[in-house]
N, C-alpha and C positions, 0 to 999 in steps of 0.2 A: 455768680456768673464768671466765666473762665474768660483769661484773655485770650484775642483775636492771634491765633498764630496765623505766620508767613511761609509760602512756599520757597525753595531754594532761592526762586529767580524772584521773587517778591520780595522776600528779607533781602537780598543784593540790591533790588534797586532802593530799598529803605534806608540802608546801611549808607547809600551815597547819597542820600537827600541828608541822612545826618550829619553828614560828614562836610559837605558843604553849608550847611547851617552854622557851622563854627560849633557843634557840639559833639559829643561821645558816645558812639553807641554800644552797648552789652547786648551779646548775641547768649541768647538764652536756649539750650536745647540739651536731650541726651547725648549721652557718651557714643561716640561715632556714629551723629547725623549728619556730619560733614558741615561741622563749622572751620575748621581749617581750611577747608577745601573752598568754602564761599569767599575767605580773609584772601588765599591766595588765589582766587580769579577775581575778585575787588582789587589788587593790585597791579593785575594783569592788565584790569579794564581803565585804570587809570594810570599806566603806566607807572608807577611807582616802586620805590626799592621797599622789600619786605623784608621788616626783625621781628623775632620773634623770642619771646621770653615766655619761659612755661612756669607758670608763678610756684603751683605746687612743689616745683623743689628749688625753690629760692628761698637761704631765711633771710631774717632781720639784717641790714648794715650789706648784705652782697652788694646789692647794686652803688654804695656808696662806702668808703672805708676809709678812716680820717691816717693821718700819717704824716709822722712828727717832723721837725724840720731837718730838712736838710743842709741850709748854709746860715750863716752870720745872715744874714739877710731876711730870714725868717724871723729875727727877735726881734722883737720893739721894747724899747730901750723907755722906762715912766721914771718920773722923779720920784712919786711918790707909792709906787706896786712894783716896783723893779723891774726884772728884765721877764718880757709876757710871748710864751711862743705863740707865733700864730699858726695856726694847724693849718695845711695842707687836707685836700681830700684825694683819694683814687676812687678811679670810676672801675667798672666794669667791663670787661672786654668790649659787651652790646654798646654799650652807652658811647664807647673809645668809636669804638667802629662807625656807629652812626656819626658820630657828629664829625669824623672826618670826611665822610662821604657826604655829607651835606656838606661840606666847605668845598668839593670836591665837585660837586651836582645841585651846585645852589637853584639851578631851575627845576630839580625835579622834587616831587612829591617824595616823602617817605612815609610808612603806614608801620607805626609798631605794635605791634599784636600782643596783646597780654592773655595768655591761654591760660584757662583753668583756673580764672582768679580768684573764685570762692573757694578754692583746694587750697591756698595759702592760708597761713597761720592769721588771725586779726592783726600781730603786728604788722605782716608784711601787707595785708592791705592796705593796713590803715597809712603804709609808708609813702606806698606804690600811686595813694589817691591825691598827695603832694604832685603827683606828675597831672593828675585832669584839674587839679582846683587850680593851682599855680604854673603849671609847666616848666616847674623849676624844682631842683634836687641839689638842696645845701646852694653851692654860689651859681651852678652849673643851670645855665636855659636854655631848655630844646628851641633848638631852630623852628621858625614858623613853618617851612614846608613839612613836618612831623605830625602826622594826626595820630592819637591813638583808637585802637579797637580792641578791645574787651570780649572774653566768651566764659561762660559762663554755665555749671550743668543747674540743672534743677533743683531746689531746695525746699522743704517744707513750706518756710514760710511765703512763698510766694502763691500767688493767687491761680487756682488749676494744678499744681503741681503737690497738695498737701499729703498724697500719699507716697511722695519722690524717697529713695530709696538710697539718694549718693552723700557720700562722706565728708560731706561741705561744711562750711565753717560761713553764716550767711553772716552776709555785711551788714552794719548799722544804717540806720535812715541817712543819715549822710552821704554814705556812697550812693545808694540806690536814689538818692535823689538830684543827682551832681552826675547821671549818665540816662541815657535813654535804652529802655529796656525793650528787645525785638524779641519773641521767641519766634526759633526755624522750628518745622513740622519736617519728616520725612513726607514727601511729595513724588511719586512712582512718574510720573511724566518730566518733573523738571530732571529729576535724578535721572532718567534716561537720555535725556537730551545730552548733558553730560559726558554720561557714561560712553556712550556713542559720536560723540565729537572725534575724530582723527586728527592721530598726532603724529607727522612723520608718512604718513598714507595707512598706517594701522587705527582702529576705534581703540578708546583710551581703555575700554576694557573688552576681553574677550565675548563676541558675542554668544557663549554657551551660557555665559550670565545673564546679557539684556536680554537676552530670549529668552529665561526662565522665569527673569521675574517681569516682563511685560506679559508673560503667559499668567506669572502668579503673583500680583503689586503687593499682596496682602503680606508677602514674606519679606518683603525689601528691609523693615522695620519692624520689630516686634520687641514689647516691652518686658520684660520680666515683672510680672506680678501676681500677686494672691495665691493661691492652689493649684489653680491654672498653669502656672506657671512652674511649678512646686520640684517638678520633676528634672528639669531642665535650667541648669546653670546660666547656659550659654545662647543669649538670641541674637539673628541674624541685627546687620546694622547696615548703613550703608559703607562706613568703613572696613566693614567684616567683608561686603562682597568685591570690595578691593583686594583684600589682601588674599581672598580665595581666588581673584581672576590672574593674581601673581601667579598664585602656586600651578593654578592650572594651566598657565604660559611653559612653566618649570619642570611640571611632570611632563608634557608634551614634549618638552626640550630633551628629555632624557628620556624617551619615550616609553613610560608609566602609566599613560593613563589607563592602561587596561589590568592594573594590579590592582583588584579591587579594593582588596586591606587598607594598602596606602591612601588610597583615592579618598574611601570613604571616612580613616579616622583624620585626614586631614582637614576634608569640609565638615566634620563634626567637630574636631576643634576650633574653626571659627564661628559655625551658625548655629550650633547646636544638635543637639541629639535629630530630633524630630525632624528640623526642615535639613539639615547635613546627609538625612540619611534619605532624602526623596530627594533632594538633588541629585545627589552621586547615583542616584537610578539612571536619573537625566541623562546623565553626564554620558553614564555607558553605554543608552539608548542612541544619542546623539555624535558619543565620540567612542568608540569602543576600544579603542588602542593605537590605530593604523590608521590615517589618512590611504585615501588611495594611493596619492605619490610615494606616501613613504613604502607602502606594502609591495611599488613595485621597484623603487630607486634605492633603496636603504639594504646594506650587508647586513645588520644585524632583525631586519624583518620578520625572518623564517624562526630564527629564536626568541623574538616578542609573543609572533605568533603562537608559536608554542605556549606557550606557558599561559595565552587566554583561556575564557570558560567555552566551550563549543558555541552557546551561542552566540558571543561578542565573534569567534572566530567564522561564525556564518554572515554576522552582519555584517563583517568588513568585505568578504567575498561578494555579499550582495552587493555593497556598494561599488563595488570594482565593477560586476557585468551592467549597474547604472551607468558606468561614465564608461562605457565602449568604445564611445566616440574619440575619447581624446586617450585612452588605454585601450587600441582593439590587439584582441587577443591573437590576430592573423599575423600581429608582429612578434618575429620569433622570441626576444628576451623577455616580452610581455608572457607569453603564453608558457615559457621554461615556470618564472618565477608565479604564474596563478598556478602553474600543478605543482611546483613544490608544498604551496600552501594550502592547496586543496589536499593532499596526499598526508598532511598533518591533521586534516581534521576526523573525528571518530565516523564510523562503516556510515551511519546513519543521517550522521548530517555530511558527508561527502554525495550521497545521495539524492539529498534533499539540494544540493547545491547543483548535480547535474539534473536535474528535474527544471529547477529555473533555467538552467544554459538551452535546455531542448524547446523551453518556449520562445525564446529570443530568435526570431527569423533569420534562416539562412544562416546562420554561425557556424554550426557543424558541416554545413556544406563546406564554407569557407573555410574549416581545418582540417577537413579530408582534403581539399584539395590543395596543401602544402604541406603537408604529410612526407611529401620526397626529397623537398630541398630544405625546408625547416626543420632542423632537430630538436628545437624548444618545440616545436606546434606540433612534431609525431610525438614527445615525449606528450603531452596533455591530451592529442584523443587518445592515445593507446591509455592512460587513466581516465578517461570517462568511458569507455570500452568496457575498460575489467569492471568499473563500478557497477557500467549496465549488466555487464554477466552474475553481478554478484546478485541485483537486487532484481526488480522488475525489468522488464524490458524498456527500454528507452529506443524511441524511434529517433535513429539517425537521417 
């Protein structure tokens, strides 16, 4: 029988019942299901200062390093063993840092987070587990406001996880039996909720993400395993569509999203071949290069434009004769910058684009009749004009 995993928001409120019990708990999950992300909104939620040590590159003696004396004061003086140094210890930067800040915030809570501790060597466990048995390191005792939290990936020996694949180093019955063990599940609803929180008045991540995977939960998380799997390195996480809702904030910002190459080996480098390469379909369905504003307020527009595939370059024009309302084409620099960019695109889809303007009520009325004093709005009917001449006839 496999143990009972927890959803985001369920391991969080578990994580605070153990933590209030006076005990430790090890958050057990794969590599980027957002255990970090749970430690630092457990922080958030109880106001607390967050350290974080990531055990995997810690070795033996860092977090404590003995160091010889420095004055006459340090020797103790025996009749009969003579003169005995007494060693001094140094701490660690972490260890310096926290305990001043507790002397400093003695009302407030601190939460030290020990990341990736089966990734450390057996010594550095076996070191590190002096801090939950004892809460004390050589002469040195963490302040009572200091809880620790433990995370933890998957490892053979544990129960449910026996075909686990990560390069752990699993604890003796001692550790595991001296913290309490939660495993997180990726969870498509708590992860949304998340995901979609505003920070600043923006959602914390771009919704071309929460929309793809509340369209598709199945992708949110996907394991690497068996044959199945065989072909494909790299599966999505939930930390993976973090770091793709970056990149796609950053292509936007340099305004890329319509170079397919980039687009696509970048979302293949975080979520893999297969789900990387049905996103980035997404993505160009959904964002194809050009926001409306930018296709009409942006100098370097006419030259994004360019260099799209025709059809990303029809759908941004579609999307433009969508928002008329707040882009009508009757105003003259609107109308200059839609015929430049219509005037880029090939005989057929320039066609295909006056075709949709002729269905749109009264439009063409309304730019023949400022044809005499607007030189953007003569300049776009006299090109849907020649377009009509060239192709079928278009009723004006």
């Amino acid at each position: 029988m496999s143990r009972l995993a927890l959803t985001y928001e369920a391991c969080l409120q578990a994580v605070n019942v153990v933590i209030a019990s006076g005990s430790v708990p090890t958050i057990v999950g794969e590599a980027g299901i957002g255990k970090s992300a749970l430690v630092a909104d457990l922080a958030q939620q109880r106001d607390a200062k967050l350290f974080t040590t990531v055990v995997s590159l810690v070795e033996k003696g860092d977090l404590v390093i003995p160091v010889p004396p420095l004055t006459s004061d340090s020797f103790v003086q025996t009749a009969d063993y003579g003169s005995l140094a007494d060693v001094q210890f140094g701490y660690s930067h972490t260890l310096v840092a926290m305990i001043r800040y507790a002397q400093e915030h003695p009302e407030q809570e601190i939460i030290w987070f020990l990341d990736e501790f089966n990734r450390g060597t057996q010594a550095v466990q076996s070191e590190l587990m002096n801090l939950v048995l004892q809460r004390q390191i050589n002469t040195l005792k963490l302040p009572q406001q200091v809880h620790l939290v433990l995370a933890e990936n998957p490892d053979a020996t544990m129960a449910g996880f026996e075909q686990s694949h990560y390069g752990v180093t699993p604890g003796d019955a001692a550790i595991a039996d001296r913290t309490t063990r939660l495993i997180l599940t990726a969870d498509s609803d708590s992860w949304l909720a998340w995901a979609t929180t505003e920070i600043a008045g923006s959602p914390r991540l771009t919704p071309l993400v929460t929309d793809y995977v509340a369209e598709n939960p199945a992708d949110l998380h996907l394991v690497a395993s068996g044959a199945a799997m065989a072909d494909d390195d790299l599966q999505p996480t939930p930390r993976a569509w973090e770091r793709v809702s970056d990149a796609l904030r950053e292509l936007d910002h340099q305004h890329l999203m319509g170079q397919t190459a980039i687009l696509t080996a970048i979302l293949q480098g975080n979520l893999g071949t297969t789900v990387g390469t049905t996103f980035a379909s997404y993505v160009q369905k959904r964002r194809p290069g050009l926001t409306v504003e930018e296709a009409y307020t942006t100098d370097e527009a006419p030259t994004i434009f360019a260099k799209l595939t025709p059809a990303q370059q029809q759908q941004i024009l579609r999307h433009c004769l969508d928002d008329l309302a707040a882009w009508p084409l009757t105003q003259d620099i609107n109308a200059h910058r839609f015929a430049t960019l219509l005037e880029l695109c090939p005989a057929d889809a320039q066609y295909a684009i006056a075709r949709d303007m002729a269905a749109v009520d009264d439009l063409f009325e309304g730019l023949a009749d400022q044809t005499a004093t607007e030189p953007g709005v003569a300049k776009l009917y006299q090109t849907l004009t020649t377009i009509g001449q060239r192709g079928s006839q278009i009723e004006v």
